[in-house]
Each structure stands twice: as C-alpha cells, then as structure tokens.
Residue frames as qw, qx, qy, qz and C-alpha x, y, z in Angstrom:
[[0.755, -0.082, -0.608, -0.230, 52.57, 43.43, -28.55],
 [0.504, -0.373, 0.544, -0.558, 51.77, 42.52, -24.84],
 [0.651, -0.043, -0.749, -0.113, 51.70, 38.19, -23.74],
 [0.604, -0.416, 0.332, -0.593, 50.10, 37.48, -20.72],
 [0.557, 0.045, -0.778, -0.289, 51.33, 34.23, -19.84],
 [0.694, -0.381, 0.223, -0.569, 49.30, 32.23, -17.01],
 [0.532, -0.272, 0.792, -0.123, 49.37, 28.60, -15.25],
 [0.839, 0.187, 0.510, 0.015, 49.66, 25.55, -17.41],
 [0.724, 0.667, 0.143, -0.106, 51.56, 27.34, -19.89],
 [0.736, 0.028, 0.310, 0.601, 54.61, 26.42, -22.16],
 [0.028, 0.737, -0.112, -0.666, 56.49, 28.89, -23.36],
 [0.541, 0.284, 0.622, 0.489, 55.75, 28.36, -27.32],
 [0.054, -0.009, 0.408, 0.911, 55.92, 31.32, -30.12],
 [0.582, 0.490, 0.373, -0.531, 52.69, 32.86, -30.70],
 [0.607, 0.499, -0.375, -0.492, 53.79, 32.25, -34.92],
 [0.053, 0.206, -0.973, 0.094, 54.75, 28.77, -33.80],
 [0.257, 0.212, 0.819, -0.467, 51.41, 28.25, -32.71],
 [0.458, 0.587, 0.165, -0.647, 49.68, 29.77, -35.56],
 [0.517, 0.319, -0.735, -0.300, 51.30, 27.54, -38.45],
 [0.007, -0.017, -0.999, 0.034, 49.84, 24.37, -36.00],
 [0.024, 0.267, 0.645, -0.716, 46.85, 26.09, -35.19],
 [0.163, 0.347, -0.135, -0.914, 45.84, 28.76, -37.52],
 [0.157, 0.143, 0.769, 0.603, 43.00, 27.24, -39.58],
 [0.156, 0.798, 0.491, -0.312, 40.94, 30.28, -39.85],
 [0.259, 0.896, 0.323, 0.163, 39.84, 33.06, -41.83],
 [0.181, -0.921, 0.167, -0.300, 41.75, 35.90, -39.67],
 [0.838, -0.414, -0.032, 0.354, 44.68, 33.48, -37.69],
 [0.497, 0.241, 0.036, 0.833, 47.60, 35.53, -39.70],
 [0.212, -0.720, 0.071, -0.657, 45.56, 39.07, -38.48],
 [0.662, -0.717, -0.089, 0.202, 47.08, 37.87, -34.57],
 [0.670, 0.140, -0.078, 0.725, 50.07, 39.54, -35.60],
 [0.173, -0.872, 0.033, -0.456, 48.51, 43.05, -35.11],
 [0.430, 0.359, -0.417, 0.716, 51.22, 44.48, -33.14],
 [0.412, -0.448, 0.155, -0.778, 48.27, 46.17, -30.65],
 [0.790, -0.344, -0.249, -0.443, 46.86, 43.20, -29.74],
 [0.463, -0.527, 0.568, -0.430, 47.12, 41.35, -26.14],
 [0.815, -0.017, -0.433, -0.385, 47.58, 38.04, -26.12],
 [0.689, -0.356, 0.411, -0.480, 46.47, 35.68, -23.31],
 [0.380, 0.395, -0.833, 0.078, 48.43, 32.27, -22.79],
 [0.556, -0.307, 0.676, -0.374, 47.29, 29.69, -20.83],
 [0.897, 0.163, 0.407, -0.056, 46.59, 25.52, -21.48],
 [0.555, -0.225, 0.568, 0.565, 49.55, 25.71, -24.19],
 [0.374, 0.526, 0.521, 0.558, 47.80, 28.31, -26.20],
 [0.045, -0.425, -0.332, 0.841, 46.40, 31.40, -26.39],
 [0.095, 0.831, 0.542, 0.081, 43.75, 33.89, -27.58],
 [0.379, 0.009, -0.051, 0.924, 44.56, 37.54, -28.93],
 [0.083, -0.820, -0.565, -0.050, 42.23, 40.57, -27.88],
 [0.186, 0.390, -0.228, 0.873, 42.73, 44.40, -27.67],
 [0.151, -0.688, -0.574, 0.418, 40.93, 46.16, -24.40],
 [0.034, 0.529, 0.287, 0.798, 39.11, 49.58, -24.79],
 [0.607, -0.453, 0.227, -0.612, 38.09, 51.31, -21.31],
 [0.392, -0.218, 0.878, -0.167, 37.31, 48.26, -19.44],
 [0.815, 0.331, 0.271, -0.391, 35.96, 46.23, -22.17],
 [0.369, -0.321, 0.819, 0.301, 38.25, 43.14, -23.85],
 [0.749, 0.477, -0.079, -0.454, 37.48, 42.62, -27.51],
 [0.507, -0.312, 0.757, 0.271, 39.01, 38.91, -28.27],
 [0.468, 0.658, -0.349, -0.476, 39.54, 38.53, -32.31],
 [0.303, 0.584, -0.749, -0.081, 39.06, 35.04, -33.37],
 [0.912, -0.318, -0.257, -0.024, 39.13, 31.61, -32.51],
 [0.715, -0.623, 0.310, -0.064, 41.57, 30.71, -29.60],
 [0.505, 0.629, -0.586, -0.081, 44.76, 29.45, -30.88],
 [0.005, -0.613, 0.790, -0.021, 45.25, 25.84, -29.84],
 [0.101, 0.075, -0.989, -0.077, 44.75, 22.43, -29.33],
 [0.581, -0.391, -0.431, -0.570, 40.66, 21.23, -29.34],
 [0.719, -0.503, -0.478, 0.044, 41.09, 19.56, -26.02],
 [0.387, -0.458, -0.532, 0.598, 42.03, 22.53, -24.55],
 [0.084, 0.424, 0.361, 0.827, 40.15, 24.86, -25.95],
 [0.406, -0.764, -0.407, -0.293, 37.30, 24.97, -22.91],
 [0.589, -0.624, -0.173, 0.483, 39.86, 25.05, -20.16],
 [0.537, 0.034, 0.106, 0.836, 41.10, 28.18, -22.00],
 [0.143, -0.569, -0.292, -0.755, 38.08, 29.93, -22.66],
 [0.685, -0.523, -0.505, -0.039, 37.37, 29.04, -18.84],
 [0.732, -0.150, -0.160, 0.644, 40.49, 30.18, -17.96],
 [0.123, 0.205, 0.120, 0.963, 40.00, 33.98, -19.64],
 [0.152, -0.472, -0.521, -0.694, 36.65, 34.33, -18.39],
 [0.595, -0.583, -0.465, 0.300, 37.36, 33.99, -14.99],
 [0.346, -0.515, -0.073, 0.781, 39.89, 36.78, -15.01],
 [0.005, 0.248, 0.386, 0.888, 37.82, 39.06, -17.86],
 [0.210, 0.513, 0.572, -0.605, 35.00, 40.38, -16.35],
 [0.374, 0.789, 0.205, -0.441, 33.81, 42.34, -19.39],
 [0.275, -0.318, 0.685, 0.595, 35.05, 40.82, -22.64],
 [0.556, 0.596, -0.041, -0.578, 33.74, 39.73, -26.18],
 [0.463, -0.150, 0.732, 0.476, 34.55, 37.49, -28.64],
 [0.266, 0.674, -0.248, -0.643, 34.54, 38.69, -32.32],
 [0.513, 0.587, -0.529, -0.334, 34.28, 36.97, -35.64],
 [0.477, -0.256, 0.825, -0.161, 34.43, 33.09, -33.79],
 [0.462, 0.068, -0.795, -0.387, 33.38, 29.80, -35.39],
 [0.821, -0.318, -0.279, -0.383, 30.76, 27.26, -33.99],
 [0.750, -0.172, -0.610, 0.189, 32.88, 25.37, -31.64],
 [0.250, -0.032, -0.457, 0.853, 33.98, 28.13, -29.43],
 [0.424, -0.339, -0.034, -0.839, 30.69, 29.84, -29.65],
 [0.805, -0.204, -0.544, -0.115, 29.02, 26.27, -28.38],
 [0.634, -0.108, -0.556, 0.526, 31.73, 26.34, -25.53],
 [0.162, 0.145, -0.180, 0.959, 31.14, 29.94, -24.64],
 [0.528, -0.416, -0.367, -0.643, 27.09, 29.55, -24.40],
 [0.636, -0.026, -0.768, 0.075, 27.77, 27.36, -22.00],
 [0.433, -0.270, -0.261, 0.819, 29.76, 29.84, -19.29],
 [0.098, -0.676, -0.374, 0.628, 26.75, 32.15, -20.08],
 [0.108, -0.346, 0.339, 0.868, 27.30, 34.19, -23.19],
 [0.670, 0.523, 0.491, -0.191, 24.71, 34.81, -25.81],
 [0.432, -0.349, 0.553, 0.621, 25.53, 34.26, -29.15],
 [0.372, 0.710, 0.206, -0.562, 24.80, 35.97, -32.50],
 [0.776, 0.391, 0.380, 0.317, 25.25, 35.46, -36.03],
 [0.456, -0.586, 0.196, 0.641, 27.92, 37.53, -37.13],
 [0.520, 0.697, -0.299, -0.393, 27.83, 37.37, -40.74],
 [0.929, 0.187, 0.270, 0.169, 29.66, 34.19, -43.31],
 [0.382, -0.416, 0.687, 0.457, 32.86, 33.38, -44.67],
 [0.855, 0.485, -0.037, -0.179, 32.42, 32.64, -48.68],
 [0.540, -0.264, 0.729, 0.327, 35.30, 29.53, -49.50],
 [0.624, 0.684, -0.284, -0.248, 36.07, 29.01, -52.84],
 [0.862, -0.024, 0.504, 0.048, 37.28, 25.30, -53.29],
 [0.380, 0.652, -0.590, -0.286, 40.07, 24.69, -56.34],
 [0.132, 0.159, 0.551, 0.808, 39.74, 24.16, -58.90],
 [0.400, 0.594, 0.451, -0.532, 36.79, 26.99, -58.93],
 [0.189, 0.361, 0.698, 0.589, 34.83, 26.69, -62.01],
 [0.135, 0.140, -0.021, -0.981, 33.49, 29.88, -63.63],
 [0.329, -0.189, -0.721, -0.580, 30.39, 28.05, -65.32],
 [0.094, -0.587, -0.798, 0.094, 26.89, 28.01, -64.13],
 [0.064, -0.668, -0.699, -0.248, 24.13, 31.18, -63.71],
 [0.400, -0.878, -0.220, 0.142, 24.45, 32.51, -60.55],
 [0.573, -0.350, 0.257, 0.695, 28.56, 33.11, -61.63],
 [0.388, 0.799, 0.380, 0.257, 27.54, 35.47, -64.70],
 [0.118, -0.988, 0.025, -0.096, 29.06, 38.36, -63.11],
 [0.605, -0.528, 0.501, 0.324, 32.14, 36.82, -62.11],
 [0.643, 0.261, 0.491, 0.527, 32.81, 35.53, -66.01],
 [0.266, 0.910, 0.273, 0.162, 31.38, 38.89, -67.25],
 [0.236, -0.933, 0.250, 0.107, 34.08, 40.95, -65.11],
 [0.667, -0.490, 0.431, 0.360, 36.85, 38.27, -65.94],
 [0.589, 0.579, 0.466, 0.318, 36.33, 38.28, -69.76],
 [0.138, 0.979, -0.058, 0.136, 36.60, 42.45, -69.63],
 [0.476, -0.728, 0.443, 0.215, 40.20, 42.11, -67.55],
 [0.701, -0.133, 0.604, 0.355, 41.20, 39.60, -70.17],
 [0.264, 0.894, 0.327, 0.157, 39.69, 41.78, -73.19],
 [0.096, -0.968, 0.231, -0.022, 42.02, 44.52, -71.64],
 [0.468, 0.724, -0.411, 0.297, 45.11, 42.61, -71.73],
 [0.719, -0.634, -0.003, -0.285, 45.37, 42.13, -67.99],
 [0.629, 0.036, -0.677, 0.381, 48.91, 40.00, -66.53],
 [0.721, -0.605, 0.224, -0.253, 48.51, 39.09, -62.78],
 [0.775, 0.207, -0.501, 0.325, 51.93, 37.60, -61.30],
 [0.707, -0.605, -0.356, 0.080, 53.19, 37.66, -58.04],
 [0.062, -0.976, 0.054, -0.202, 54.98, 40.45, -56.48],
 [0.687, -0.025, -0.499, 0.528, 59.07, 40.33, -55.46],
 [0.441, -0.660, -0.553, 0.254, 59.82, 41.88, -52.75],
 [0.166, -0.145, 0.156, 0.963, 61.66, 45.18, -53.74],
 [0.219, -0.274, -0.554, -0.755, 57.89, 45.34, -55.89],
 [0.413, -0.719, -0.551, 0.092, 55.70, 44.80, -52.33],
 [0.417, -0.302, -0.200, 0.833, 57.89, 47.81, -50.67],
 [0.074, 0.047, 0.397, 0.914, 57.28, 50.38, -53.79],
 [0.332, -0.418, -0.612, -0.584, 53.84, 49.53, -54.57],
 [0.301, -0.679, -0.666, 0.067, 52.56, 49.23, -50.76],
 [0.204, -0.308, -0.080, 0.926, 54.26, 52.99, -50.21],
 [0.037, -0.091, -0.422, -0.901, 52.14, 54.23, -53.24],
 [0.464, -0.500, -0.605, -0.410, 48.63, 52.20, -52.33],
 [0.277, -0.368, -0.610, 0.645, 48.91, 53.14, -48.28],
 [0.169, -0.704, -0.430, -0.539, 46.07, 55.27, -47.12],
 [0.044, -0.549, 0.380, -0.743, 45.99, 58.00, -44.73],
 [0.565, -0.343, 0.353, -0.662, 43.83, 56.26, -42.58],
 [0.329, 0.196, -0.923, -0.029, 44.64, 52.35, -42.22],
 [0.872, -0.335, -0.072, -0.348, 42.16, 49.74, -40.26],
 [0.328, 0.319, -0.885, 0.083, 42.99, 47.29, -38.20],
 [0.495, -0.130, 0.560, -0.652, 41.68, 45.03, -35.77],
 [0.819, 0.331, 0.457, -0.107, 38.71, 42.98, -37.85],
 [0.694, 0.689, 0.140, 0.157, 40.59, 44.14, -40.80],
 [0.729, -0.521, -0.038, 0.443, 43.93, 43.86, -40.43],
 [0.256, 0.857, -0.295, -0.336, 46.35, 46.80, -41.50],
 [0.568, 0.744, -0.343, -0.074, 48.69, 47.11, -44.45],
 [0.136, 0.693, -0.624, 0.334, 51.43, 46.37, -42.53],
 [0.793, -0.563, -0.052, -0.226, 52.24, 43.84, -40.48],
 [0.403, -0.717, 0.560, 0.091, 55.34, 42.57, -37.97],
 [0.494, -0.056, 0.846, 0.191, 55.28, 39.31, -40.11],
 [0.585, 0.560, -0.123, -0.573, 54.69, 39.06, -43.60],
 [0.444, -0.293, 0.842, 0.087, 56.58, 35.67, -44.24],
 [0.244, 0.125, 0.948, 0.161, 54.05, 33.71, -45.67],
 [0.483, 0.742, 0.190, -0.424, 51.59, 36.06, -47.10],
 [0.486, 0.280, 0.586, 0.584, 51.19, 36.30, -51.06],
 [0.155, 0.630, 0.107, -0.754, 51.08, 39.25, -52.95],
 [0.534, 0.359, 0.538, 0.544, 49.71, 38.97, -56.76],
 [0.272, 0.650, 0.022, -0.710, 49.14, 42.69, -58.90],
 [0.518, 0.563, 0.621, 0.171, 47.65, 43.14, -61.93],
 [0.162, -0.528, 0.222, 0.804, 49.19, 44.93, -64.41],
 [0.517, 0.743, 0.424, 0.001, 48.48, 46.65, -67.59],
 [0.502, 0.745, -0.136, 0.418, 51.45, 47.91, -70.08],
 [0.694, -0.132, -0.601, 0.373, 53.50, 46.87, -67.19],
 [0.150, -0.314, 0.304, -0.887, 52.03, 49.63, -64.90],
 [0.115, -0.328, -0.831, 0.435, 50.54, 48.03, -61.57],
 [0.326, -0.331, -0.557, -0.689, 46.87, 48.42, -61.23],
 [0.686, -0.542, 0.214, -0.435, 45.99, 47.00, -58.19],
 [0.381, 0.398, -0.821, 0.149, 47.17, 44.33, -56.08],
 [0.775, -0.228, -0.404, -0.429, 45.99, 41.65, -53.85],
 [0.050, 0.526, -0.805, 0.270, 47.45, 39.94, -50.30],
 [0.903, -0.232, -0.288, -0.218, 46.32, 36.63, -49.37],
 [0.487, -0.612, 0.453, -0.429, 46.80, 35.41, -45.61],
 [0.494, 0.225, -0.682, -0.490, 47.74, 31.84, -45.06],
 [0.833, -0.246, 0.005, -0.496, 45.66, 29.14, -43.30],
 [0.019, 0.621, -0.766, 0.162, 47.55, 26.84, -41.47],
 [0.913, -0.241, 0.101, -0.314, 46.80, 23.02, -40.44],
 [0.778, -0.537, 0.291, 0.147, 49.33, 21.36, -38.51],
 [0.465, -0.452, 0.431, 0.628, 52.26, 23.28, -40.07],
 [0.455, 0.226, 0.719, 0.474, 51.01, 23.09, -43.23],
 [0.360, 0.289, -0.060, -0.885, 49.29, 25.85, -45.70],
 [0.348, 0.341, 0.869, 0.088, 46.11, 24.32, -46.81],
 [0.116, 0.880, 0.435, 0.155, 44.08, 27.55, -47.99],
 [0.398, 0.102, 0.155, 0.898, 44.46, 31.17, -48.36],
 [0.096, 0.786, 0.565, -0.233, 42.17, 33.84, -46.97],
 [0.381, 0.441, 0.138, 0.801, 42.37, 37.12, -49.34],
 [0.346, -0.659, -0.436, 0.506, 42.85, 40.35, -47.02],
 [0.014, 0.803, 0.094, -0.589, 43.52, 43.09, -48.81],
 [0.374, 0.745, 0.504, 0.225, 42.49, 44.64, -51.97],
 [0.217, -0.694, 0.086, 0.681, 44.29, 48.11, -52.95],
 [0.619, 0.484, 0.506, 0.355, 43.58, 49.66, -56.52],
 [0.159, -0.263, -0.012, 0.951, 43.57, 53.08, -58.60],
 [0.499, 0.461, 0.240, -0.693, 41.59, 55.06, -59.86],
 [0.594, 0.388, -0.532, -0.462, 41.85, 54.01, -63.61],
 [0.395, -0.039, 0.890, -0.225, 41.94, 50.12, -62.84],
 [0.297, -0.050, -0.767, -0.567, 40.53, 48.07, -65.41],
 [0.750, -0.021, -0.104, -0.652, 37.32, 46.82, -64.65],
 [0.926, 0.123, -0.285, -0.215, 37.49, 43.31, -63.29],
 [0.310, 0.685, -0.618, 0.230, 40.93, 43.48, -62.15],
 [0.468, -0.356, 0.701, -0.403, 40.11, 42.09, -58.52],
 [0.961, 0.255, 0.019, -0.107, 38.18, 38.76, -60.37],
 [0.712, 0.581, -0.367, 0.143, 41.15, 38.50, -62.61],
 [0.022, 0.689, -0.650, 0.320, 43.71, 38.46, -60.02],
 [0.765, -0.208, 0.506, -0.341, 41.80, 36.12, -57.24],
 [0.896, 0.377, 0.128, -0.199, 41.49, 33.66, -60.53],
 [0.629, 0.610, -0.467, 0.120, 44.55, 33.55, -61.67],
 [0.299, -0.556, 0.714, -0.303, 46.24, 33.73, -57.90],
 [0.808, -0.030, 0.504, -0.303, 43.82, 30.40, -57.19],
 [0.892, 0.388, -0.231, -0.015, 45.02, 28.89, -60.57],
 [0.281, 0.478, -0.759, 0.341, 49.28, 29.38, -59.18],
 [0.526, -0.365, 0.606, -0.472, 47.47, 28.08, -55.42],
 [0.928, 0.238, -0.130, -0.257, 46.10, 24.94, -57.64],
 [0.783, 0.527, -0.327, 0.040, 49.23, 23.90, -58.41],
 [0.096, -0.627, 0.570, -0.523, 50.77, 24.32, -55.14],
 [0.438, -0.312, -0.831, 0.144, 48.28, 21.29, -53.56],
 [0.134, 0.100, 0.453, -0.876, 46.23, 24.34, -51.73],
 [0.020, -0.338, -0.938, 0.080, 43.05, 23.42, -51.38],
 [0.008, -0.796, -0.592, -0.126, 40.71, 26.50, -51.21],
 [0.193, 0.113, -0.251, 0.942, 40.73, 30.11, -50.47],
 [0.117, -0.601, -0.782, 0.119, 38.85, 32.20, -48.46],
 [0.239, 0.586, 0.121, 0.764, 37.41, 35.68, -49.24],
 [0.090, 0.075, -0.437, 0.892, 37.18, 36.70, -45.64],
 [0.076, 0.471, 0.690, -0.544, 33.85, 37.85, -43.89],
 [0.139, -0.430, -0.404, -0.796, 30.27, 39.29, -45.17],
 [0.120, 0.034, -0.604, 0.787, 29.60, 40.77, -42.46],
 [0.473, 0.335, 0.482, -0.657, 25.57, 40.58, -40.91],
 [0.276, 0.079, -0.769, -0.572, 25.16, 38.85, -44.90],
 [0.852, 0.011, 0.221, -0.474, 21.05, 37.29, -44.28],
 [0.504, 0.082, -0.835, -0.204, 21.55, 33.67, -44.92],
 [0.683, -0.418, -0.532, -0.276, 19.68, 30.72, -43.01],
 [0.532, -0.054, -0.550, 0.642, 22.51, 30.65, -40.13],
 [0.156, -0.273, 0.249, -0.916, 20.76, 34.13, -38.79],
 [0.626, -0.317, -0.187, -0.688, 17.48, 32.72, -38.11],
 [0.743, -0.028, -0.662, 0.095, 18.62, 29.36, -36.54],
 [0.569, -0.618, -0.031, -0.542, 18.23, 28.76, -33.53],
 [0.676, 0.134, -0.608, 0.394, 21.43, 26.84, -32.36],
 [0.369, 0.151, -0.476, 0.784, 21.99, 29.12, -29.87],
 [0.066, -0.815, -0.538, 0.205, 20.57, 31.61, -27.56],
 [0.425, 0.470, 0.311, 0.709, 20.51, 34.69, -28.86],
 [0.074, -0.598, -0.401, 0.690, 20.13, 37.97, -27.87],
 [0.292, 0.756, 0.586, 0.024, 17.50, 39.73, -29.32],
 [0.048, 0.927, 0.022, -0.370, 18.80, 43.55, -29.18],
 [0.569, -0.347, 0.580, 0.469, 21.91, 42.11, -31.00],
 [0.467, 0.431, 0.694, 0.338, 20.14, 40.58, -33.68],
 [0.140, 0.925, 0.315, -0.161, 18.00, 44.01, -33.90],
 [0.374, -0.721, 0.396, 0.429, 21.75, 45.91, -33.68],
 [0.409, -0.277, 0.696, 0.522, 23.37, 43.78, -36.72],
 [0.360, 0.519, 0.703, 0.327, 20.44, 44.16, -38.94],
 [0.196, 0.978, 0.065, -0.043, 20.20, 47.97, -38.95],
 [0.406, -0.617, 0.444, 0.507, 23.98, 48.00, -39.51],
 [0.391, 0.220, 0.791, 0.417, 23.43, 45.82, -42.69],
 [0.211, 0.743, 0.578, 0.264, 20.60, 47.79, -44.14],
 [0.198, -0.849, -0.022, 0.490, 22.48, 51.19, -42.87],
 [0.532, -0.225, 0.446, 0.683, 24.94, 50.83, -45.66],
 [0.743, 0.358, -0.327, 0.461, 26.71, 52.63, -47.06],
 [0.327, -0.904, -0.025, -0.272, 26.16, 54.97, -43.91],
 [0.710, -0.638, 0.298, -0.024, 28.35, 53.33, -41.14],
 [0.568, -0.253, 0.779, 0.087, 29.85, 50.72, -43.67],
 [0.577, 0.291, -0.548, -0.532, 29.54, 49.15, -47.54],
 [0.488, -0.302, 0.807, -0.142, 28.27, 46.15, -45.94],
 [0.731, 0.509, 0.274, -0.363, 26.09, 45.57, -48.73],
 [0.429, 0.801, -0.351, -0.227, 28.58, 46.14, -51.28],
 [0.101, 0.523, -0.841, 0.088, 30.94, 43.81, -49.97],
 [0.647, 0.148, 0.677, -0.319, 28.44, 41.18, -49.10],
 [0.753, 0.542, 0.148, -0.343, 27.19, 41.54, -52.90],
 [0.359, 0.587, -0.716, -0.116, 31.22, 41.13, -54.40],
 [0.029, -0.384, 0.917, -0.103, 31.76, 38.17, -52.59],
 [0.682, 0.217, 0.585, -0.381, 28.45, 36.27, -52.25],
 [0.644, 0.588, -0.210, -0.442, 28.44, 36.96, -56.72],
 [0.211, 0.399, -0.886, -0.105, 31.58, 33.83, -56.59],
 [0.889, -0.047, -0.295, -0.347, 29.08, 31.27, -55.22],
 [0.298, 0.238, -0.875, 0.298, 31.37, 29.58, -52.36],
 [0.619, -0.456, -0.639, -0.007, 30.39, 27.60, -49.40],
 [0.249, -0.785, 0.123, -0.554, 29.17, 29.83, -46.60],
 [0.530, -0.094, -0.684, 0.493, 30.90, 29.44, -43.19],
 [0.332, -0.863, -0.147, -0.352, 28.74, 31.15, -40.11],
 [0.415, 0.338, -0.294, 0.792, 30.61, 33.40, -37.83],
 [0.499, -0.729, -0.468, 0.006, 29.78, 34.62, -34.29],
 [0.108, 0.601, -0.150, 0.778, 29.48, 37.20, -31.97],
 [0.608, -0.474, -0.529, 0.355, 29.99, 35.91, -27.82],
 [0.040, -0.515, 0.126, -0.847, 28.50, 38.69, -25.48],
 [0.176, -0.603, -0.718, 0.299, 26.96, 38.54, -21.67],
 [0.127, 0.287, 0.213, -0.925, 25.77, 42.17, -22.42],
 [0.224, 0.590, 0.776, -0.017, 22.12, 42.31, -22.67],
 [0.201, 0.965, 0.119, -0.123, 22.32, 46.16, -24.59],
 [0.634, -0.295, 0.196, 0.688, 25.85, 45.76, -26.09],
 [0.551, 0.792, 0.230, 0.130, 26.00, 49.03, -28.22],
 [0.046, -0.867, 0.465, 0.175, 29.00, 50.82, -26.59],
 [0.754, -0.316, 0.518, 0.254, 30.41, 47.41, -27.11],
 [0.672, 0.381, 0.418, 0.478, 30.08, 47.64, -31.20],
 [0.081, 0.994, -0.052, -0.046, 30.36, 51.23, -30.78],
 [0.123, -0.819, 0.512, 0.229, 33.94, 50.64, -29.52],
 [0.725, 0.063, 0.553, 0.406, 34.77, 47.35, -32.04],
 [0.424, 0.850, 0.313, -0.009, 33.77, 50.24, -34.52],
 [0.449, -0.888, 0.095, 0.031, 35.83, 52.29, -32.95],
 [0.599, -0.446, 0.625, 0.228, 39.18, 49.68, -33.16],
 [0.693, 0.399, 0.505, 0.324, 38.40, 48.99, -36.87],
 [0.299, 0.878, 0.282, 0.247, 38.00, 52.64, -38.02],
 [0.465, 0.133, -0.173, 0.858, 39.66, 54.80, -35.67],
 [0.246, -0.105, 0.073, -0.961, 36.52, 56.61, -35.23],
 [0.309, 0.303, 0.759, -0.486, 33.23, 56.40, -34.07],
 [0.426, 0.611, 0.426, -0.513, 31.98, 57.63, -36.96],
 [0.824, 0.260, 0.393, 0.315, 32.17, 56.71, -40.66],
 [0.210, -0.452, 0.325, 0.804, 34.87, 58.59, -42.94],
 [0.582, 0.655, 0.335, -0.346, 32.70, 60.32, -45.26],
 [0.678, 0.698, -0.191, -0.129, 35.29, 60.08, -47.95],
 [0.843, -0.466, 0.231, 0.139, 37.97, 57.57, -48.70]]
C-alpha cells in the first residue's frame, strides 16, 4: 500500500475516512493492499498504475465540497489516468476538466424489508423454495469458521482490483453468512459495509464461493436470510454490486458526452459473453431480484481507449486473456 500525500492535506487514516465517507458499492475494496492512494483536500482517491496509465477505482473518498478541488488536484499531476466504476457526481465534475464519460453498467439495491412477491421475482421465490425444500440453515460465520472455510474455497487464481480479492488487510466489518446442509458448509457469502458518517447503513455483497454439489438456490437463500439478520440491525438496504455494460435507459442518455468508440467497446464486451467474461450471466442473477438500478461510469480523455480496458482487464484477471476454465 503506497499514500501519496499532497498540499492541503491532514493526516487522517485512509479506514478513518472510509467509515465517514464510504457510501458506495466498492468503498471497503480501497483496502486492496496494491492500490495507490492519492491524498489531497482532506481526502483521497485510490488507483493502481499500469505502464504509464493510472486506473482510479471508485468515487473519491471525501467530503462533497471538496470533491472538485481533488479531482482537480489529481488531474493536474496524472497525465494519463481513468476513473473506473464512479457515480454521477464525480463523473459531472470530471466532464467538466475534459473527460468523456460512459455508462459503465448499474448497481441493483435491494431495500429491506425485500419482498419476494410479484412476477418479475418468480425465479428468485422458485430458487428460495428449493434451498428451503432441501433443508438449507444460513448463519453467520465465527471466525475460527471464516479461516477454515476461506482456505478450502480459495482459488488458484484470485481477482482483484474491480473485484476485490478473498483476502483483504481489513476484514473488521465485513459479514460472512454460509449455508449449510447436514452441517457441512455449502457455500458462503461476504458482504462489504457501506458507510455514512460512521455509520453502516447498507451492505454491498462481494463475494460468492460455492461447491460443486451446492444445493440449488443456496446464493438466494443466503442473501435472504443475511438481509432478514441486516433488517433487524436498522440497515437499510444492500447492494449486489455491479452489472457490468447491463442495457438499461442510463446507456442511451445523453447526460453526458460520450465517446462513441467506448460505447461501441462496452457493447461487444456484453454480447461477447461468456468469451472475455459471464457478463450476461451475472447481469441475468442480479437484475432476476428486481432492485433499484444505480448508473455507474467510466471517465476517459482517450479517444480509442482499448489498451486502457485491455489493461483494467488485465488488473482484474491477471491476464489479458480469459481463463478458459475456472
């Protein structure tokens, strides 16, 4: 972990700043241990560099009224950067100073108390009914049971970056639930937490980690039950994390300027799957719960960025190219 700190800034904890700050999707994934993070106006912003090309992951961690003099601040002394996975207010601030901005893909929230009932949720009741049918118990993990179980579910080849690894330097305030069956773990769930001014208001779920024999349903069953213990807590919503290039109205709009080759770029990624990515797949789990979409952006001044998603690829995967088994 590298801090770059610059003028105007207090020395304050980056995890100090992320329980006032943090109320995104991805704030708990600035722990990645790789990543750089730039201080200045009494916050900061975390980003890894590749060659000469700064990939920044996130909104900006601090205060709203000094969010422009911060992005103002990094963009003077980044010559070639990015911003990844952002929300509308920084993208707005970042058009400004020149960047063009792209739809990224949507957040699906999921508001508690979520009710299973209505049409479009069929699939969700269908999968939770079979987990309960089987017997299913989901309860939350101690910690001697997060050690054991994440040794057994760890894969040879971890992400990180948009997707943060297994591991991380801080695990404080994460939740772990598993789902068991004749008390033999099945899979298991971690949920990130969302932070507004000190407080946990929400939960974004980050990782998913099953076996082969897994009931059917298990992930439903868990999320559902977790969100019933978050109910009761006075948490307010959870979030299931990015669908990444997902079509909804937010592509077509026309808030911004856009860059065209982008747009061109994020829609053969989407319709590549499973080639590069399951973007489909994972668009289709999470879109099936019916939450409220949040749009997500992508802040470039390249007018042909492909090495750029070549190398975000790159920082997620390890490779340039997809792992043909997993």
């Amino acid at each position: 972990m590298t801090i770059l700190f610059q003028k105007h800034q207090r020395e304050t904890s980056p995890d100090s700043l992320i329980r006032q700050f943090g109320s995104f999707s991805n704030a708990w994934s600035l722990h990645q241990e790789n990543l750089v993070r730039y201080s200045s106006y009494g916050g900061f912003l975390a980003y890894r560099k590749y060659q000469n090309n700064k990939f920044v992951l996130g909104d900006p961690i601090c205060k709203d009224s000094n969010l422009k003099q911060l992005l103002e601040d990094f963009d003077r002394t980044s010559v070639n950067s990015c911003f990844v996975q952002i929300s509308e207010k920084p993208a707005k601030i970042l058009a400004e100073i020149g960047y063009d901005i792209n739809y990224f893909g949507s957040e699906s929230i999921l508001h508690l108390p979520y009710s299973r009932q209505g049409k479009v949720k069929r699939e969700v009741r269908n999968l939770f009914n079979a987990a309960t049918q089987k017997n299913i118990q989901v309860r939350e993990l101690t910690s001697e049971e997060i050690f054991k179980t994440q040794r057994i579910f760890t894969k040879d080849c971890e992400y990180s970056f948009l997707i943060r690894p297994l591991h991380l330097k801080d695990q404080s305030a994460c939740r772990v639930f598993g789902a068991f069956q004749d008390n033999q773990i099945m899979s298991y769930s971690i949920y990130d937490p969302i932070y507004l001014n000190k407080k946990i208001v929400g939960y974004a779920e980050s990782i998913n980690r099953r076996t082969v024999n897994a009931v059917k349903g298990a992930r439903v069953y868990t999320l559902l039950k977790a969100g019933d213990i978050f109910l009761n807590e006075g948490i307010k919503f959870i979030n299931l994390g990015l669908l990444p290039f997902y079509p909804t109205e937010y592509q077509k709009s026309d808030k911004f300027v856009s860059n065209s080759i982008t747009k061109i770029l994020f829609k053969i990624l989407y319709n590549s799957s499973p080639f590069f990515h399951n973007f489909k797949g994972l668009s289709f789990h999470k879109s099936r719960y019916n939450g409220i979409l949040l749009p997500k952006y992508f802040a470039s001044k390249k007018k042909i960025p492909i090495v750029q998603l070549l190398q975000i690829y790159k920082l997620t995967t390890g490779s340039y190219f997809p792992r043909l088994t997993d």
